[in-house]
C-alpha positions as CSV (number, residue, x, y, z in Angstrom):
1,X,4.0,-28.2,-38.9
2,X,3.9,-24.7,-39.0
3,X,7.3,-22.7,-39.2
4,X,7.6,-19.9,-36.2
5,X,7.1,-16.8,-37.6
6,X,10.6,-14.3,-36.4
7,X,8.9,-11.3,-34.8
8,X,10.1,-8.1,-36.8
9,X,13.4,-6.2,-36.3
10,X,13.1,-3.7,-33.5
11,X,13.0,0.1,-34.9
12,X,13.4,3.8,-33.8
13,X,9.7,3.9,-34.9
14,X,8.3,0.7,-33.6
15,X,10.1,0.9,-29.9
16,X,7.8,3.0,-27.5
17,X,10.8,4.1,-25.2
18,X,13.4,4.6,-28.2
19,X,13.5,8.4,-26.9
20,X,14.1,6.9,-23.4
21,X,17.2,4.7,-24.3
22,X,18.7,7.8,-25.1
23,X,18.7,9.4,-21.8
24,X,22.0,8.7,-19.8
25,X,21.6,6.3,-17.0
26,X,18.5,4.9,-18.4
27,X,17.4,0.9,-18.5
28,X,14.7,0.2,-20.3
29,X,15.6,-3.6,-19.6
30,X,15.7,-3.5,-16.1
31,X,12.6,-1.1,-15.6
32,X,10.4,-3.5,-17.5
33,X,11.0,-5.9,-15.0
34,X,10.6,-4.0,-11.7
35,X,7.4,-4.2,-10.0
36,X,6.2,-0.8,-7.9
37,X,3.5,-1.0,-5.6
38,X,1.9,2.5,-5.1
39,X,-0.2,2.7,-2.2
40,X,-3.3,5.3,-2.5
41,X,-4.8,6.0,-5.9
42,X,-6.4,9.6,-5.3
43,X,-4.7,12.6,-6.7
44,X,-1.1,11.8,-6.0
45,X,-1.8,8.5,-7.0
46,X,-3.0,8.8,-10.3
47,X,-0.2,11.0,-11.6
48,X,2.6,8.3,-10.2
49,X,1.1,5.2,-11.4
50,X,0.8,7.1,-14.8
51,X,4.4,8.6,-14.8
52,X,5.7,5.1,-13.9
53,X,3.4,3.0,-16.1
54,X,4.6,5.7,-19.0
55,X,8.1,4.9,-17.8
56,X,7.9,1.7,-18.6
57,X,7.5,-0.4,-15.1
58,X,6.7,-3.6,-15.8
59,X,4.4,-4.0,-13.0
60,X,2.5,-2.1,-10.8
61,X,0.1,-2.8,-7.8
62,X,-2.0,0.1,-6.9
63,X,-3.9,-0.5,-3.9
64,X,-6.8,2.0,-2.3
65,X,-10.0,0.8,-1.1
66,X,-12.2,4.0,-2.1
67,X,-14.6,5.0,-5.0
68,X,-13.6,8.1,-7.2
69,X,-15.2,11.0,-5.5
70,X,-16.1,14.4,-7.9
71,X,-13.6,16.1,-6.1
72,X,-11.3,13.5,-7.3
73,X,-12.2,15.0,-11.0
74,X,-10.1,17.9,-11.0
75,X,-6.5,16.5,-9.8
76,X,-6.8,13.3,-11.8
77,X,-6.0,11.9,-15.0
78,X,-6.8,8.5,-15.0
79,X,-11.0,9.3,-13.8
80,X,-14.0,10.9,-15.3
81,X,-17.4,11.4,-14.4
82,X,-18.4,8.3,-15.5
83,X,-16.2,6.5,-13.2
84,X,-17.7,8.7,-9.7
85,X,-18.7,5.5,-7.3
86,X,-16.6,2.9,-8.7
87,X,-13.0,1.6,-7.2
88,X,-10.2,4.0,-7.7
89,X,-7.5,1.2,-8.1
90,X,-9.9,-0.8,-10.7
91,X,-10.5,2.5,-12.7
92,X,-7.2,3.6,-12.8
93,X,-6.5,0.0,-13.6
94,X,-8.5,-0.1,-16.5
95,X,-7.5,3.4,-18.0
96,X,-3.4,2.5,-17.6
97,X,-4.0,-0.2,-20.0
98,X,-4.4,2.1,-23.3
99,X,-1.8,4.2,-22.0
100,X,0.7,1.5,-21.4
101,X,-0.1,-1.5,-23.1
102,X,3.4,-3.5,-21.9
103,X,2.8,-2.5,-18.0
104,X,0.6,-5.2,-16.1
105,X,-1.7,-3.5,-13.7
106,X,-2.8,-5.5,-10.6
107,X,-5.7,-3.6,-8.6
108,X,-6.3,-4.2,-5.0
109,X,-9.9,-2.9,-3.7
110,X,-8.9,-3.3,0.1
111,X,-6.9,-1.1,2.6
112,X,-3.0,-1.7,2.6
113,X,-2.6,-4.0,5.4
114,X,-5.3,-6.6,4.0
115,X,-4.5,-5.9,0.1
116,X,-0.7,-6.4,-0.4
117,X,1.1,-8.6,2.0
118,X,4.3,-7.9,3.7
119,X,6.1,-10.3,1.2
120,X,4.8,-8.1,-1.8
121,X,6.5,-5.1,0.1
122,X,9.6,-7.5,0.6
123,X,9.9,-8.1,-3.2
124,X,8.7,-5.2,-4.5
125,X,11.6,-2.7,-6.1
126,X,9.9,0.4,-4.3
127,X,6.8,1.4,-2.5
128,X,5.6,4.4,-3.2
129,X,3.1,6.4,-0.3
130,X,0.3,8.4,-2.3
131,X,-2.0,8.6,0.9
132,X,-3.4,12.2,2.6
133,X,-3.5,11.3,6.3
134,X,-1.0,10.4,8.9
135,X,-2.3,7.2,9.8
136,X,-2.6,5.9,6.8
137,X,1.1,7.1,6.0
138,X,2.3,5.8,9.4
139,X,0.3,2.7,8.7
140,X,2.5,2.0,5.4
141,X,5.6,3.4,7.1
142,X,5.5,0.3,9.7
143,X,4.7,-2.1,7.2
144,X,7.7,-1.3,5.2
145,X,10.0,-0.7,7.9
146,X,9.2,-4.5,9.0
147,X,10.6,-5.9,5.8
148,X,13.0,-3.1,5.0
149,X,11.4,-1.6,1.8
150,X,12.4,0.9,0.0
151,X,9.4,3.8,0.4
152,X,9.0,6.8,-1.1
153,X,6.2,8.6,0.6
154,X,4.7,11.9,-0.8
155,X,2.4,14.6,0.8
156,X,0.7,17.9,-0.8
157,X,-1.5,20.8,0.5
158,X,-2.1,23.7,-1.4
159,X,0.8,25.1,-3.3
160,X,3.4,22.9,-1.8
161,X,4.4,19.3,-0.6
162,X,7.2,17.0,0.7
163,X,8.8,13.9,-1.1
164,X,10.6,11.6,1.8
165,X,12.9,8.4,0.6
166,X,13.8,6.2,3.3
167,X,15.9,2.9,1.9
168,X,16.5,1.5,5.1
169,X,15.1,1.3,8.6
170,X,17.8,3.2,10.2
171,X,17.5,6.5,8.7
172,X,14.9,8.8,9.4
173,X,11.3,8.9,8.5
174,X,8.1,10.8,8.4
175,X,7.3,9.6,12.2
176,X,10.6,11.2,13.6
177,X,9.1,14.7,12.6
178,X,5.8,14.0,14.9
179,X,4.9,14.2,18.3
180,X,4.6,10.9,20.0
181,X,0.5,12.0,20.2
182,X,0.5,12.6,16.5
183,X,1.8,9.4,15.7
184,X,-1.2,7.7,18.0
185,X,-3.5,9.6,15.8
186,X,-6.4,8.1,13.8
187,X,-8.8,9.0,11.1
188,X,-12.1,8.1,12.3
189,X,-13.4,8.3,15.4
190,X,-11.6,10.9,17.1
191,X,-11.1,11.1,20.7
192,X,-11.7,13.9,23.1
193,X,-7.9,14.3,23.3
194,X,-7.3,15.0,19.5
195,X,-8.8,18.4,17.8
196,X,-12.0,18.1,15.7
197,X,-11.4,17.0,12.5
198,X,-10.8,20.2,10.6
199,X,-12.3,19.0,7.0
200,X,-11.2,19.0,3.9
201,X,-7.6,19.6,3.2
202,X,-6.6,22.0,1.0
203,X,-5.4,20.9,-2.5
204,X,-4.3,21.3,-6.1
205,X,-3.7,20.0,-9.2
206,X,0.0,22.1,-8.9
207,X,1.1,20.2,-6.1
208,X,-0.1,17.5,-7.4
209,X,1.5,17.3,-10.6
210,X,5.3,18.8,-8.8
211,X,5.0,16.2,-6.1
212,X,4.4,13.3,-8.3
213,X,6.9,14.1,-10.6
214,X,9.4,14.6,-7.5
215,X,7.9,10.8,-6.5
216,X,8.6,9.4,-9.9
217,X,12.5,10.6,-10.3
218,X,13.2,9.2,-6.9
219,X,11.1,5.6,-7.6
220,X,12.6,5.2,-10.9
221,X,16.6,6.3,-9.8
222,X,15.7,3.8,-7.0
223,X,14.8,1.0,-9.6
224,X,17.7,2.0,-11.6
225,X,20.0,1.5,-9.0
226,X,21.2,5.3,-8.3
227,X,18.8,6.4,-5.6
228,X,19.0,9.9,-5.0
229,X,21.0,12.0,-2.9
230,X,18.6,13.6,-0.8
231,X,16.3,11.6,1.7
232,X,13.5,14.6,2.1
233,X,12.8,17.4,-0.6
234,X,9.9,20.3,0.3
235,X,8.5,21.8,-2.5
236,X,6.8,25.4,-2.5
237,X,4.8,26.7,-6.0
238,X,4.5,30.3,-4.8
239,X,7.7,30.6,-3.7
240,X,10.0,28.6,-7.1
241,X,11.7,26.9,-4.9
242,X,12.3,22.9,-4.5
243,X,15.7,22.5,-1.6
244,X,16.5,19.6,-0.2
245,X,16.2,19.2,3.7
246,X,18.3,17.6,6.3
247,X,16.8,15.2,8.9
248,X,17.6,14.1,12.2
249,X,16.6,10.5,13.7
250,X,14.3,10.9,16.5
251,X,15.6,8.2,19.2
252,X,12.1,7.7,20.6
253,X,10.5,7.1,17.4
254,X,9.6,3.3,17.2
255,X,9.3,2.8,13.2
256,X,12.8,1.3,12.7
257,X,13.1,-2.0,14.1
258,X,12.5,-4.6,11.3
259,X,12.1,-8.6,11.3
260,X,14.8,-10.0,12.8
261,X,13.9,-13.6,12.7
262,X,14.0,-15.7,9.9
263,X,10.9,-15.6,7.8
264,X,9.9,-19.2,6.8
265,X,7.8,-20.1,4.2
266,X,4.5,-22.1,4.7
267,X,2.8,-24.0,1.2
268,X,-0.3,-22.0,1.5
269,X,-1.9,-18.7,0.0
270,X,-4.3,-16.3,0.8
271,X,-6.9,-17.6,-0.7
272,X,-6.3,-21.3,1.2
273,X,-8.9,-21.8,4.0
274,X,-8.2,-21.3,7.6
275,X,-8.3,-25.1,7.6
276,X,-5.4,-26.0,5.1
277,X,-3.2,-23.3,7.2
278,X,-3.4,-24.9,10.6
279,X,-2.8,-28.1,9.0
280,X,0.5,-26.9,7.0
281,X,2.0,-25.6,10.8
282,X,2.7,-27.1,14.1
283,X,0.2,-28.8,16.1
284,X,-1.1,-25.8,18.4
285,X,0.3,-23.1,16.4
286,X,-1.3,-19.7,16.7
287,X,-1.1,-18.1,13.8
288,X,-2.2,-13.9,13.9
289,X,-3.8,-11.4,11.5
290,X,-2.2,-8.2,11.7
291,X,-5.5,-6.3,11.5
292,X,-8.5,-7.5,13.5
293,X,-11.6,-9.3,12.1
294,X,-15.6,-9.7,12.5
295,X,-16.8,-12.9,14.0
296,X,-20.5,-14.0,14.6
297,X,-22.7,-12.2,16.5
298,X,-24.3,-13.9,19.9
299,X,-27.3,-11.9,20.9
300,X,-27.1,-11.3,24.8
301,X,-30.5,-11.2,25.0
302,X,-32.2,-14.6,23.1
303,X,-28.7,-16.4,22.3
304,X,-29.5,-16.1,18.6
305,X,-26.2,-16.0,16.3
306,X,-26.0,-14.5,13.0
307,X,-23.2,-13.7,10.6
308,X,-20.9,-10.7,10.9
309,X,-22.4,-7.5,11.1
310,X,-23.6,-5.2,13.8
311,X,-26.6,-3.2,14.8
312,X,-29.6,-5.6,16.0
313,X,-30.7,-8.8,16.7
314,X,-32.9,-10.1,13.4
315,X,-34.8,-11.9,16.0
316,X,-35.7,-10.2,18.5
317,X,-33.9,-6.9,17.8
318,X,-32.1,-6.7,21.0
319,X,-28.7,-3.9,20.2
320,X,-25.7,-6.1,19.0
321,X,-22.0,-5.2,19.5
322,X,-19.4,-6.4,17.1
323,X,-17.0,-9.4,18.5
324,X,-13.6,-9.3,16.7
325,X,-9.8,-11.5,17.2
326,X,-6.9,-11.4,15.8
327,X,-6.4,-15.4,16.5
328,X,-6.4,-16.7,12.8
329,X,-8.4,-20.2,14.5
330,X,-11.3,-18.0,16.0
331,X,-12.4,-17.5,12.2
332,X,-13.4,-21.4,11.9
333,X,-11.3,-23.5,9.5
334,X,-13.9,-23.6,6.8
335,X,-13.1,-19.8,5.8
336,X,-10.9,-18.3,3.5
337,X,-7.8,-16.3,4.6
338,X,-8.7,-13.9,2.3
339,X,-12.1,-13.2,3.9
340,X,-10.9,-12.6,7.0
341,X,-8.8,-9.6,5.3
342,X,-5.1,-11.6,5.2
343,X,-3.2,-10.4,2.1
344,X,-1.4,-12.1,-1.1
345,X,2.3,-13.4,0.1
346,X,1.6,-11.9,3.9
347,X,4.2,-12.8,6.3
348,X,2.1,-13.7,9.6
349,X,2.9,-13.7,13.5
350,X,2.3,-17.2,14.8
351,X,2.9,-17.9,18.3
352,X,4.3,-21.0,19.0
353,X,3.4,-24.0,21.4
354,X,6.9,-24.4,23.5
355,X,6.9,-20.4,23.8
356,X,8.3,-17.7,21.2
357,X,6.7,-16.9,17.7
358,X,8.1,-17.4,14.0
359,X,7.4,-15.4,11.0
360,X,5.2,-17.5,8.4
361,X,5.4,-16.3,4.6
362,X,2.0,-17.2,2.2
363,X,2.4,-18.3,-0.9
């Protein structure tokens, strides 16, 4: 039998955050095993994962479901021009591993509501907003406020940018600041209502770098248990100044009502089959996605039916229109939940049979 070999005595040299234990207020301990989940891996992005991977987070999920862009090259650390085309989360993925050997990285190539379930919000010990348009920020701003997540949402543009905290669904967030028409906006297509799409927006490395370092002293006093003060902080390069600003709740705003109901578990997981979850709830359940899905195409014109996808008939080439649901059964039991965009550990709508809906939790 061989004898365990003791692992050697913990130095000043050998302990990466020995520097870190020194600063008051600081837990290494309880830091290592926090989980963030950082939400957009562009610009912003990059610099938090790294500041909180470098930290000493134990875990980090950084979902985005882009490919690193040139214009990415200039306000990132964790890319290079090798990596232009490939997944943002999986690259920065890859490069946080050198850097911080003792964080593990989980990379989600899908958009936020079909890669981290409402449960991975839930348990999470911050979310953290790195995303450059409103509906994608309103997007993760109603998913946290359903499960009462602590979110730390950052914006840049130029010289400046905004860090907002919001640890509970009463106080005020980044919605109570908009018109009830800006919070109906979306990224693609606009409508005739909405201006034209104006480009590019305007950004730098500097705000960049302040902002993320603004997002990274609230996450981590939030994981340390001393969250800060201040609930919104504006930030201005040109003008050396970062002041705290007050906020006031606007009563018309609708992101603050979270899941009431209980949230019951149900023994399957994302990657179960459509089947296995009808069969684990009640006879004529209907369970929901929270995003909408593709189903088969049915050609109008010569019946033909052919997998997902739009555009026209690969019989007779009659002009296809795409059929989608939300109703979980439409997808056919045989398919994954996972392919139909549901997330790890979602927390799904199902209506019930005898009237009223309960909240099902994945595995």
């Amino acid at each position: 039998m061989n004898a365990a070999v003791a692992a050697p005595a913990m130095t000043a040299d050998s302990d990466r955050f020995a520097r870190a234990r020194l600063v008051e207020g600081w837990d290494t301990e309880r830091l290592t095993d926090a989980t963030a989940v950082v939400a957009g891996v562009g610009a912003l992005g990059n610099e938090v994962a790294k500041n909180l991977a470098l930290a000493g987070v134990g875990r980090l999920v950084l979902c985005d479901p882009d490919t690193v862009a040139v214009t990415n090259l200039s306000r990132t650390v964790l890319f290079t021009e090798a990596d232009v085309g490939s997944p943002k989360s999986l690259v920065a993925a890859a490069a946080l591993g050198p850097l911080a050997p003792s964080t593990e990285v989980d990379a989600r190539t899908a958009d936020l509501v079909s890669g981290v379930g409402l449960g991975e919000l839930a348990d999470a010990g911050v979310v953290l907003g790195c995303l450059d348009s409103i509906r994608s920020r309103m997007q993760l701003l109603g998913r946290a406020t359903l499960v009462g997540a602590a979110l730390v949402d950052g914006g840049t543009g130029g010289w400046a940018g905004d860090v907002r905290v919001r640890l509970d669904p009463d106080e005020p967030c980044f919605a109570c600041g908009l018109t009830a028409h800006q919070r109906g906006l979306s990224d693609v297509p606009w409508s005739c209502a909405d201006p034209p799409p104006a480009g590019p927006s305007a950004t730098s490395i500097v705000a960049t770098a302040l902002i993320a370092s603004w997002m990274t002293v609230a996450a981590l006093r939030i994981l340390l248990g001393d969250p800060p003060p201040w609930r919104l902080l504006r930030t201005d390069a040109l003008r050396g100044r970062t002041e705290p600003v007050d906020q006031v709740r606007d009563p018309g705003c609708p992101h603050h009502e979270p899941l009431v109901e209980p949230t019951l578990p149900v023994g399957v997981g994302h990657r179960d089959t459509v089947g296995e979850l009808l069969a684990a709830l009640p006879d004529d359940a209907d369970p929901r996605t929270w995003a909408s899905f593709r189903l088969p195409q049915h050609c109008a014109v010569c019946r033909h039916e052919q997998p997902e996808g739009e555009g026209s008939c690969e019989r007779c080439g009659a002009p296809l229109r795409p059929r989608l649901s939300e109703r979980i059964r439409d997808a056919g039991p045989d398919r994954r939940l996972c392919e139909i965009g549901i997330a790890p550990r979602e927390i799904l709508p199902v209506r019930m049979p005898e009237g009223g809906h309960q909240w099902r939790r994945l595995t």
